[in-house]
PAROLUM-604478 format. One record per residue (C-alpha): residue in one letter; x, y, z. Coordinates in steps of 0.2 Angstrom, whole numbers, plus 2048, in hexadecimal, padded with zeros to 3 digits. Each point is the difference from the previous one (the first is absolute). Example, Ala and Ser with C-alpha at 12.3 -4.5 7.8 and 13.67 -1.06 7.14 Angstrom:
BEGIN
 resn   u   v   w
    A 83E 7EA 827
    S 806 811 7FD
REM end
This chain:
BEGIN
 resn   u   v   w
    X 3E8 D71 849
    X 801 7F9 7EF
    X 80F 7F6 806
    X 806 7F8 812
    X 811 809 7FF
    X 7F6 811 7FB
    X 804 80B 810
    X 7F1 800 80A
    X 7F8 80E 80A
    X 7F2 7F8 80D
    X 7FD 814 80A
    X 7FB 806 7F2
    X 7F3 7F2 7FB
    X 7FA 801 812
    X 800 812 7FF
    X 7F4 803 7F2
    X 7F6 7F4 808
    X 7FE 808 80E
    X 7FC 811 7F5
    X 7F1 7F5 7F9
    X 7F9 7FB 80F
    X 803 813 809
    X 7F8 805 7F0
    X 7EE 7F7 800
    X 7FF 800 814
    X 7FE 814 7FD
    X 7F7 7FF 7F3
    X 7F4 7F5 80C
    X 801 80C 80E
    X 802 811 7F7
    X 7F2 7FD 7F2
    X 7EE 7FC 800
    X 7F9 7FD 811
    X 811 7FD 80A
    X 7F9 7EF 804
    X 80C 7F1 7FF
    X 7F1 7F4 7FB
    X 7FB 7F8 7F1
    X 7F0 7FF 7F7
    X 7F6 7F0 805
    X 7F4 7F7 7F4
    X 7EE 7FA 803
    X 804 7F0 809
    X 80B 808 80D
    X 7FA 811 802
    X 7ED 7FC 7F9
    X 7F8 80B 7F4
    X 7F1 808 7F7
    X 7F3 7F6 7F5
    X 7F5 809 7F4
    X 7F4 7F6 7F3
    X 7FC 808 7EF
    X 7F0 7FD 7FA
    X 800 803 7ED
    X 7F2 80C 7FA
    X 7FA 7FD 7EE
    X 7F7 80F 7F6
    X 7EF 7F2 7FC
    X 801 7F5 812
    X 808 7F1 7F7
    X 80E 7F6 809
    X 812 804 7FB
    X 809 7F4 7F6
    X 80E 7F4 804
    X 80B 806 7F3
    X 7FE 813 807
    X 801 7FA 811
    X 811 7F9 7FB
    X 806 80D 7F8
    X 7FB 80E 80F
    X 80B 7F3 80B
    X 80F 803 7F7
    X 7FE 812 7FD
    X 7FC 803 810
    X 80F 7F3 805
    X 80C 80C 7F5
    X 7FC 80F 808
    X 805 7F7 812
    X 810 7FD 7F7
    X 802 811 7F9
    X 7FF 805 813
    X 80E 7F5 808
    X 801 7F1 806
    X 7F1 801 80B
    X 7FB 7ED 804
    X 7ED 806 7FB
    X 7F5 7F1 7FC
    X 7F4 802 7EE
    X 7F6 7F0 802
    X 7EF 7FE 7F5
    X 7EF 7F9 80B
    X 7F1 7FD 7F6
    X 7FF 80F 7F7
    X 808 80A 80D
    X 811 806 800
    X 807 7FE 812
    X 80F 80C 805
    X 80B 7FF 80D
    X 80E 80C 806
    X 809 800 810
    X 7FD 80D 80D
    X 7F0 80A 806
    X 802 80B 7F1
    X 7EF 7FB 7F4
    X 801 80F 7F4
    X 80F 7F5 7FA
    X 7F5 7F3 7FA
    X 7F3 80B 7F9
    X 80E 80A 7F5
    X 802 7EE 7F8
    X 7F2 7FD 7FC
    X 7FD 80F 7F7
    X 7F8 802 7EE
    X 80B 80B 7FA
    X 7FA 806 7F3
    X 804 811 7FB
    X 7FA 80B 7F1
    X 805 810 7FB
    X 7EE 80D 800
    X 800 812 7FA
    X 7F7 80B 80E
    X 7F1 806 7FA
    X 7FF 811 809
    X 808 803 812
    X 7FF 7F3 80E
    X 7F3 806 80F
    X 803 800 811
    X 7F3 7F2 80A
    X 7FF 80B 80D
    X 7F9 80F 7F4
    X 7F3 7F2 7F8
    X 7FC 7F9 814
    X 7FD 813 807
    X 7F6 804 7F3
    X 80B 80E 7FD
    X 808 808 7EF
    X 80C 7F5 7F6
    X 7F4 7F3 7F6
    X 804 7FC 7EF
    X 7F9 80F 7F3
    X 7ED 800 7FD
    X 7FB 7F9 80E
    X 7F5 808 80F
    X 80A 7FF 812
    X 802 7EF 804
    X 804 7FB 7F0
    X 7ED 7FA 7FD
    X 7F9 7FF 7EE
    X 7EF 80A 801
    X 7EF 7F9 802
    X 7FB 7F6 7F1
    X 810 802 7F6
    X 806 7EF 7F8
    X 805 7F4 80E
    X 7FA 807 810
    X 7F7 7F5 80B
    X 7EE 802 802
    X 7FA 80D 80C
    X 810 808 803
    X 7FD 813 804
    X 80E 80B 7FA
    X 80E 802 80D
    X 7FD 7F0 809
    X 80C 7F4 7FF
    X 7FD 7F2 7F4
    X 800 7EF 801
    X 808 7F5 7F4
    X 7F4 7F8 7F3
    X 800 7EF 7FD
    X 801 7F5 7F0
    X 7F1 7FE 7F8
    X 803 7EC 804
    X 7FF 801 812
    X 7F2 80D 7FF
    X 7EF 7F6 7FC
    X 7F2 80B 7FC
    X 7F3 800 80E
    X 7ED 7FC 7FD
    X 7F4 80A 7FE
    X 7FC 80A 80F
    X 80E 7FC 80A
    X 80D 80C 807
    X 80D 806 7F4
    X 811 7F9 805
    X 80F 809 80A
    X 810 801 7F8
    X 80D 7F7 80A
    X 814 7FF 7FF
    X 801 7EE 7FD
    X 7F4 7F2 7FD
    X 806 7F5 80D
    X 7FC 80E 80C
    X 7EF 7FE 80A
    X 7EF 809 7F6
    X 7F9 80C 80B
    X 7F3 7F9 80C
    X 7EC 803 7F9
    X 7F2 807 809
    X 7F4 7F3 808
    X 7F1 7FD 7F5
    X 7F2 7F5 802
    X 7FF 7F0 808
    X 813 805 806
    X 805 7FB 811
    X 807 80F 809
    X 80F 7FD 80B
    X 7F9 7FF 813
    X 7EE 7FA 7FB
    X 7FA 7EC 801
    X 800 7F7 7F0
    X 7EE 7FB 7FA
    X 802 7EC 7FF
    X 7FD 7F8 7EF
    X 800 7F1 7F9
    X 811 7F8 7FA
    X 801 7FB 7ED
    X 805 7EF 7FD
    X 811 7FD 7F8
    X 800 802 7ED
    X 7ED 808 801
    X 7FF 80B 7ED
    X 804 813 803
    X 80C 7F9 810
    X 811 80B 7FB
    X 80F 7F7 802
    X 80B 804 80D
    X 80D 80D 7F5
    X 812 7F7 7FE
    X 80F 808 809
    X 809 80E 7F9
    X 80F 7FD 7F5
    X 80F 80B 805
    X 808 800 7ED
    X 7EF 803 7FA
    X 7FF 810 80C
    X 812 805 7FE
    X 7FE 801 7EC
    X 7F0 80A 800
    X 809 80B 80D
    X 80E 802 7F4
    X 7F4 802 7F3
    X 7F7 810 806
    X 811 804 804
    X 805 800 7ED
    X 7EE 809 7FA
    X 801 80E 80C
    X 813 804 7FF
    X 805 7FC 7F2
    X 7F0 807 7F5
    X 802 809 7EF
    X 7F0 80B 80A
    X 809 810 807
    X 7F0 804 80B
    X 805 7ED 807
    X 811 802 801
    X 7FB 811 80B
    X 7F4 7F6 80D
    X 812 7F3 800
    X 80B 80D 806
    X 7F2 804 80E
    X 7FE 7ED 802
    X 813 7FE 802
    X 804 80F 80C
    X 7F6 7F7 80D
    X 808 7EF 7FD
    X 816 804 7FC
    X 803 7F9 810
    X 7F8 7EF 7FF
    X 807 7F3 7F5
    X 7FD 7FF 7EE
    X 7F4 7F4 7F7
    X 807 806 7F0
    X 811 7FC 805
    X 808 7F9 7F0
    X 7F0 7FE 7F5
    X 7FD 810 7F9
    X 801 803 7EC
    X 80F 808 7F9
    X 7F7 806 7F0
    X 7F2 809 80B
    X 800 811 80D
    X 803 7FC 80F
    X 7FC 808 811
    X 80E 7FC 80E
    X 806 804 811
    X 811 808 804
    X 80B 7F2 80A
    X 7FF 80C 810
    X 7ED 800 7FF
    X 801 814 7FF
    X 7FB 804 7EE
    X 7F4 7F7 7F0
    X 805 7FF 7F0
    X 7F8 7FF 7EF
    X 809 7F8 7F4
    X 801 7FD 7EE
    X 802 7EF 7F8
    X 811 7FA 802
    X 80F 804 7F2
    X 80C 7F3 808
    X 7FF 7F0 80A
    X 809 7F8 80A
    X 806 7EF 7F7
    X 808 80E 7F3
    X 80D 804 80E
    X 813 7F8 7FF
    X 805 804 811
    X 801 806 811
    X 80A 806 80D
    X 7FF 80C 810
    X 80C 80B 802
    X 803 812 80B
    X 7FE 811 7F6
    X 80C 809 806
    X 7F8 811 7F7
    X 7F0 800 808
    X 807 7F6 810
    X 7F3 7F1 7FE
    X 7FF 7EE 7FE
    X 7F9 7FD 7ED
    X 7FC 7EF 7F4
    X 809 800 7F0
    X 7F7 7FA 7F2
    X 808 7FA 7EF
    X 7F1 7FE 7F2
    X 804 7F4 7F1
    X 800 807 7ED
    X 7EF 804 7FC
    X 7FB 807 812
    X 810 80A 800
    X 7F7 808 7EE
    X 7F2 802 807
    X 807 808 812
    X 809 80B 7F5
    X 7F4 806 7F5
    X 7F1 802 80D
    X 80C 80A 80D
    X 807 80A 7F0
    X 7EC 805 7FC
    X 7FB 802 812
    X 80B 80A 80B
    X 7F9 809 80D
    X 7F3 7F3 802
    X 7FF 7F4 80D
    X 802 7ED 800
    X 7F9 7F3 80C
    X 80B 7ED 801
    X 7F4 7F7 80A
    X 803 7EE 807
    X 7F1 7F6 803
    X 7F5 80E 7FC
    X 808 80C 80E
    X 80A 80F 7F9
    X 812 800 805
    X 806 810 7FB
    X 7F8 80D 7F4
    X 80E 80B 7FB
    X 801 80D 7F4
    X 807 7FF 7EF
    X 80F 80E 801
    X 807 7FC 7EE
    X 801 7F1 7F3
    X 807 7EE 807
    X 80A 7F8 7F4
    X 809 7EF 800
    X 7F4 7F6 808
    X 804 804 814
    X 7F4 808 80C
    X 800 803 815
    X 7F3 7F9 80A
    X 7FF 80B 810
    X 7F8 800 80E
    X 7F2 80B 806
    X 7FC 805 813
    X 808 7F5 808
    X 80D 7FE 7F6
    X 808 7F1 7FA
    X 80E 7F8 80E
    X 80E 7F7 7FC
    X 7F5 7F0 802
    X 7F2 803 7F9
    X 805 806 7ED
    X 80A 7EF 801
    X 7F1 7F6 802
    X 7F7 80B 7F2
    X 80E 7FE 7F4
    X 800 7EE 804
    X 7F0 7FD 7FC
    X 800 80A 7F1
    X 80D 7F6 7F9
    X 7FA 7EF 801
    X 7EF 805 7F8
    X 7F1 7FF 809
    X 7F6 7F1 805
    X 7F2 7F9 7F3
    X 7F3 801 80B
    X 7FB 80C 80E
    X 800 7FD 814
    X 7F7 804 811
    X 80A 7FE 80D
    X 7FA 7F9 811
    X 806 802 811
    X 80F 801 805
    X 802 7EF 80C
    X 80F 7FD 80A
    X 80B 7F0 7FE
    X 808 7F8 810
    X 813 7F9 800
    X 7FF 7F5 80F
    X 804 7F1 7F7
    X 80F 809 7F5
    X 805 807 813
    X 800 7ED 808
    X 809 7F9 7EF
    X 80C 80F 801
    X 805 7FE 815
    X 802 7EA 7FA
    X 809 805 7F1
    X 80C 80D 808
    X 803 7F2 80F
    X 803 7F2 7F5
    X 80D 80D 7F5
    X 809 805 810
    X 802 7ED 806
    X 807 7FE 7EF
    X 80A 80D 800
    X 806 7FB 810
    X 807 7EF 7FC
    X 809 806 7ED
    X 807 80E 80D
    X 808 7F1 80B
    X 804 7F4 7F4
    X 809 80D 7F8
    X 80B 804 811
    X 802 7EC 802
    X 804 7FE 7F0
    X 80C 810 7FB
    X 802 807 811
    X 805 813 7FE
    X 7FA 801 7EC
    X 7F1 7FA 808
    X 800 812 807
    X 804 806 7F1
    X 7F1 7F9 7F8
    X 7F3 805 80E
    X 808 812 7FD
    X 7FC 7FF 7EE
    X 7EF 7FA 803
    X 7FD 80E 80C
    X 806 80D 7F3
    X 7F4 7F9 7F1
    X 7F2 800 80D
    X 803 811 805
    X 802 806 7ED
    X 7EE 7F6 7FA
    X 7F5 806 811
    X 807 812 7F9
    X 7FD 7FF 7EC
    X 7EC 7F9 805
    X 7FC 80E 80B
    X 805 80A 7F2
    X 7F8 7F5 7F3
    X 7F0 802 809
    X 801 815 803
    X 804 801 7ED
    X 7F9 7F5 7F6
    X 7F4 7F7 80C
    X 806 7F0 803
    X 7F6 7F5 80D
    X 808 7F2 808
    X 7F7 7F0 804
    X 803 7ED 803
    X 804 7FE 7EF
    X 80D 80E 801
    X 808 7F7 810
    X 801 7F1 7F7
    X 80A 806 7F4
    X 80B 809 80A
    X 804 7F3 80B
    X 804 7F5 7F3
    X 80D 80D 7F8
    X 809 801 811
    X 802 7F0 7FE
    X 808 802 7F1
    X 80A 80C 807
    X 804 7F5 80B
    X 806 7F4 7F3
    X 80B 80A 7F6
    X 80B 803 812
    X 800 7EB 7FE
    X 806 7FF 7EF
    X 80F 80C 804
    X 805 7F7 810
    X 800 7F0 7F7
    X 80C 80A 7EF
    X 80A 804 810
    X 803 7F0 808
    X 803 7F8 7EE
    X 80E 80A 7FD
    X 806 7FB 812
    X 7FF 7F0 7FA
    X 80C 801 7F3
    X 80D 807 809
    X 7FF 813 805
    X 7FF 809 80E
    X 7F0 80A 806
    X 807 80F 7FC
    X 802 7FB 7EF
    X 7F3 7F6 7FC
    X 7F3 80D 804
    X 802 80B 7F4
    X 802 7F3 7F1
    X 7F2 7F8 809
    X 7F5 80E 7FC
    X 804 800 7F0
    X 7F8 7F2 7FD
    X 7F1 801 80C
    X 7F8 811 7F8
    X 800 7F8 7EF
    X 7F3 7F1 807
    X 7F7 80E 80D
    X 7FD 80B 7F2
    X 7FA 7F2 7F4
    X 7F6 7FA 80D
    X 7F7 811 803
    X 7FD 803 7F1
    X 7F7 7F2 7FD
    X 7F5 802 80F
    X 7FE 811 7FB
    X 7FB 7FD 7EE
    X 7F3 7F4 809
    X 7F9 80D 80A
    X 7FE 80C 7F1
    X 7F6 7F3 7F7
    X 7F5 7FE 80E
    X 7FD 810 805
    X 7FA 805 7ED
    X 7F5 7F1 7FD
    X 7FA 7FE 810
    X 7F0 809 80B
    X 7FD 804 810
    X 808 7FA 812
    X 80E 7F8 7F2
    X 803 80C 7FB
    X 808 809 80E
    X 80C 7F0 804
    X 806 802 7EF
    X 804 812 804
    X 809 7FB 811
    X 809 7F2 7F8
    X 809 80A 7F2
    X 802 810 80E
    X 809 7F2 80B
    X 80A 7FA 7F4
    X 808 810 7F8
    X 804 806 810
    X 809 7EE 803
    X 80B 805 7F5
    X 803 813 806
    X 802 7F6 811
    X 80E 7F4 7FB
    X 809 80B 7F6
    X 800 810 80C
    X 800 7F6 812
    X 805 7ED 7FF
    X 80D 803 7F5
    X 808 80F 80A
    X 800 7F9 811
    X 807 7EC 7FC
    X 80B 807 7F5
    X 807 80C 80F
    X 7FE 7F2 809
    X 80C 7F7 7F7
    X 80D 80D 805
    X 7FE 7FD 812
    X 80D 7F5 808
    X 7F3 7FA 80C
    X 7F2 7FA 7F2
    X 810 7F6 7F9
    X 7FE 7F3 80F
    X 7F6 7F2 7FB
    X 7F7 801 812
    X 7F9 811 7FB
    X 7FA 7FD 7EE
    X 7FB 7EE 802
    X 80B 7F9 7F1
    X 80C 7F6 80B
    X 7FA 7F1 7F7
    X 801 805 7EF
    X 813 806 802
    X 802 7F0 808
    X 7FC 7F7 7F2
    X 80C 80D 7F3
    X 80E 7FB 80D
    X 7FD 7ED 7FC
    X 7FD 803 7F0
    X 811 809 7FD
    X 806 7F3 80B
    X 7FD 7F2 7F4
    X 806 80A 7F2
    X 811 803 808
    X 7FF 7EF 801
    X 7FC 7FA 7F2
    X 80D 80C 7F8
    X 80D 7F8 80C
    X 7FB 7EF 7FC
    X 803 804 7EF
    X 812 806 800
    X 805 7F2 809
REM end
């Protein structure tokens, strides 16, 4: 097509089209769920909203500047997803996520610390069910149930040899008593409730009348004021606190009552999660709650690592995470793995282990696997860790709440008044088309019918593969690059009817008509898509995704006019019927090349004589 006189071969244009389309239509009904329906954002399908509440080791409020930067970490790792249409907004000094679908876990993932170290096992892990029954299988030196005995460093007080042990509490939260008063029982946690003391004298016992006495006027010395309400950081950092002296102690009879302490407790969420101390032991649950680890300080952390990627092993038929250290981690993972083989090492995330596995041989040049342990890793889910592995983890640590579901009647009403108001329109370029160019009028609503045909396909497979959502942003964007579309089949028409005007037939002018019209549609495209490209990369959110439609619109405006329009007026030109100016609706422009050949034979005449 580089010239009008280059011979011209419309079946084949049409037919790769066609190809295309068969193509991505069996991908859509072949692949994935079979379903020929694409992903829908928040607005139109509604979503999940979950609020992370940042958790500081000392109970102060998090800054703004680590607020900020969790925001865009936590923004990238959305992006690093697909095009999702999630929402990362900052409340107060909450973190609010929102993700379309039921699907909270989503959200949560997100939100994730991520922080990962790299910890030598320190002996073999140990089954919670062996520690919980009571039975065999606790960590060397200890009596069954892994219990320090009587009066060894760190028991609680009281504790008779094989009972199981409470956890002791830091020496903080644990006021001496007085002088005659009950000696205090050891409790998980010090927001947890003290246990309830015997009646004494002058106690009221529950069922008995109260012995009236006289009321003490307000403010009246040796009144106690009324304690003040409990502060929720301040009992979330002394909870992470015990957390720290219990699990992480350089005590090994402590670290013994942690791994009874932790059997009872791997499937509950973590207070520790993302606070623990890389340069101390560490004792830590298995991600499937089954076994507790004790762990050594950790050799490499996880802001050492380059990159990540999930990917399938084929040798041991399971989905893994591919890690990629930079120089000095890659040393050091060398030279540990060299020095340790048939040891164990623990990656934990967020102070969960990931995988323990053994050390068959020395790892040089800085790469490792990630793989899951029981259940294995999925497709989805080592995506999502080597996602968040690669964009670091967040500054501060989160708790998540409840997931809480977001409605999408008001995207559902905008979308019915939007898709109305689009088919009206639609409806009048349609017959303004057939009034204006009667049969290419046809022509274009074919055209139009194609490109609508190949985007509905590409977004359902956008959203089965990289997770594209569509929402009223998205719609606007497509609708404006129909419309586009739409203009490119004008600006040929109107190449057409000039060369009509200076003299040539249909037949002829088509082709030297197109000539001239794909130079001005493809500038014009690229325009609009170097617009699109600019906003989608410094833009956020819902903007986002009507950049994304825009340029998908407008590149397959091109693969439209070039494989469709341009066949079929071009085989139109070749029809004797199409020639008739009551078919094609250029009567009047090839009235006016007759009178202007007219007064130019006249002119010409007048001349000679």
């Amino acid at each position: 097509m580089a010239s009008s006189s280059a011979p011209v071969h419309p079946y084949r244009y049409l037919t790769l089209f066609l190809v295309l389309l068969i193509g991505v239509y069996l991908l859509v009904f072949l692949t994935g769920d079979k379903h020929a329906k694409p992903k829908l954002g928040i607005d139109l399908q509604g979503g999940t909203r979950v609020t992370l509440t940042a958790r500081t080791p000392d109970g102060s409020r998090p800054t703004r500047d680590a607020l900020n930067q969790a925001q865009q970490i936590i923004s990238a790792r959305v992006n690093g997803l697909g095009v999702s249409g999630s929402e990362v907004v900052i409340d107060g000094d909450n973190l609010v996520i929102t993700v379309p679908g039921n699907d909270g876990n989503e959200a949560r993932n997100l939100g994730q610390t991520a922080r990962l170290y790299i910890r030598p096992v320190i002996g073999q892990p140990i089954p919670v069910e062996a520690i919980t029954k009571g039975g065999p299988g606790g960590p060397a030196g200890a009596p069954p149930g892994g219990a320090p005995p009587a009066g060894a460093p760190g028991a609680p007080p009281g504790a008779a040899p094989g009972a199981p042990p409470a956890a002791p509490l830091p020496a903080e939260s644990n006021p001496a008593p007085p002088p005659g008063a009950p000696a205090p029982q050891p409790r998980p946690y010090p927001a947890e409730p003290a246990p309830t003391p015997s009646p004494g004298p002058g106690t009221p016992v529950p069922g008995q009348p109260v012995p009236p006495t006289a009321a003490a006027p307000p403010g009246a010395p040796g009144q106690p004021a009324p304690p003040p309400p409990p502060d929720p950081r301040k009992d979330l950092a002394g909870r992470i606190k015990f957390e720290k002296e219990l699990r992480q102690s350089t005590n090994q009879n402590l670290l013994l009552l942690a791994v009874q302490y932790m059997a009872g407790r791997c499937d509950q969420e973590d207070v520790l999660a993302g606070n623990d101390d890389p340069n101390l032991p560490l004792v830590a649950c298995s991600q499937d709650h089954k076994y507790v680890y004790v762990l050594d300080k950790s050799i490499i952390s996880g802001d050492q690592i380059k990159n990540a990627s999930s990917g399938f092993d084929q040798q041991n038929a399971a989905y893994v995470v591919d890690v990629e250290f930079k120089d000095q981690a890659a040393t050091t993972w060398a030279d540990f793995t060299a020095a340790n083989i048939g040891t164990q090492t623990a990656f934990t995330l967020d102070s969960q282990v990931v995988s323990a596995p053994q050390i068959r041989e020395a790892i040089p040049g800085g790469r490792t696997q990630i793989s899951g342990g029981n259940p294995p890793f999925t497709a989805e889910t080592a995506k999502q860790l080597a996602n968040v592995l690669k964009y670091g983890s967040l500054p501060l640590s989160f708790e998540s709440s409840e997931a809480e579901t977001v409605s999408a009647t008001l995207g559902l009403t905008s979308l019915r008044a939007g898709l109305i108001a689009g088919a009206i329109g639609l409806a009048l370029v349609l017959l303004y088309s057939l009034l204006y160019y009667r049969l290419l009028g046809v022509l274009t609503a074919l055209s139009l019918v194609a490109s609508g045909a190949m985007v509905f396909g590409i977004l359902v497979l956008l959203g089965r593969y990289i997770n594209y959502t569509l929402d009223l942003a998205g719609i606007a964007g497509l609708i404006i690059g129909i419309g586009t579309t739409a203009d490119s089949f004008v600006v040929f028409f109107e190449r057409i009817k000039d060369e009509i005007r200076e003299g040539r037939s249909f037949r002829s002018a088509v082709p030297r008509g197109w000539a001239r019209a794909r130079k001005t549609i493809l500038s014009g495209n690229a325009v609009t898509f170097l617009a699109a490209a600019v906003l989608y990369f410094l833009a956020v959110g819902q903007v986002k995704g009507f950049a994304f439609t825009l340029g998908l619109t407008t590149i397959l405006d091109v693969v439209v006019v070039f494989l469709v329009t341009w066949p079929l007026i071009y085989l139109a030109s070749k029809s004797p019927t199409m020639a008739k100016p009551a078919f094609n609706g250029l009567g009047a422009v090839q009235q006016i090349a007759r009178e202007r050949r007219a007064a130019t034979v006249s002119t010409a005449s007048t001349g000679r004589g």
